[in-house]
C-alpha positions in Angstrom: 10.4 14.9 58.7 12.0 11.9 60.0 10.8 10.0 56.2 13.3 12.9 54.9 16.1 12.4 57.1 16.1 9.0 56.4 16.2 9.2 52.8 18.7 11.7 52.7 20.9 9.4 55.3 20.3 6.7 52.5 21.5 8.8 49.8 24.5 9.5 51.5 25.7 6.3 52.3 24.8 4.7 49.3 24.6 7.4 46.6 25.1 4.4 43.9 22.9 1.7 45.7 20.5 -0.4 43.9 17.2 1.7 45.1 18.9 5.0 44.4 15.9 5.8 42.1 13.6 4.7 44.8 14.9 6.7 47.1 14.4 10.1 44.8 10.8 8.9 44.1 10.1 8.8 48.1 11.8 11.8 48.8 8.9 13.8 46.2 6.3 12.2 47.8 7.2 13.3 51.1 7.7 16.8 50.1 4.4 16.7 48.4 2.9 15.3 51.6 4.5 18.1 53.6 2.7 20.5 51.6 5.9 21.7 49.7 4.9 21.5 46.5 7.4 24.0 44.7 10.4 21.4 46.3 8.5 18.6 44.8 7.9 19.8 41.4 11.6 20.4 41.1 12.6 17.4 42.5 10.5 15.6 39.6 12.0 17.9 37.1 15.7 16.6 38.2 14.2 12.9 38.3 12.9 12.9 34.7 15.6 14.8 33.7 18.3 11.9 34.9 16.4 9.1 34.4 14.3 9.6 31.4 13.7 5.4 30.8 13.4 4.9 35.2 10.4 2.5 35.1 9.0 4.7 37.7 8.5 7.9 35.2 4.9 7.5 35.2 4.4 7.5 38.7 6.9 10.6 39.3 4.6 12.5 36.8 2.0 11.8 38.3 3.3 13.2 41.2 3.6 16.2 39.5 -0.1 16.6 38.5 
């Protein structure tokens, strides 16, 4: 999806940018939204993994529901 491409251009040309998180969190929601929830669930997995004290934790599990 073009939300996809985006986010991954994002990620590579700023991999330490200030909505890195952000970024992650946007890129579960649109596999979710594509209907590829396997991709998403380990996505989430990799996101609370690395950033167990992200601010946006809750909503990333909840993703995951």
């Amino acid at each position: 999806s073009d939300a996809e491409q985006q986010l991954t251009r994002y990620r590579q040309h700023f991999a330490n940018g200030a909505l890195r998180t952000e970024a992650e969190v946007l890129t579960i929601e649109a596999l979710r939204a594509q209907g590829r929830e396997q991709a998403a669930a380990s996505a989430a997995e990799r996101f609370i993994t690395q950033h167990p004290r992200d601010p946006q934790l809750a909503r990333v599990r909840a993703l995951t529901e």
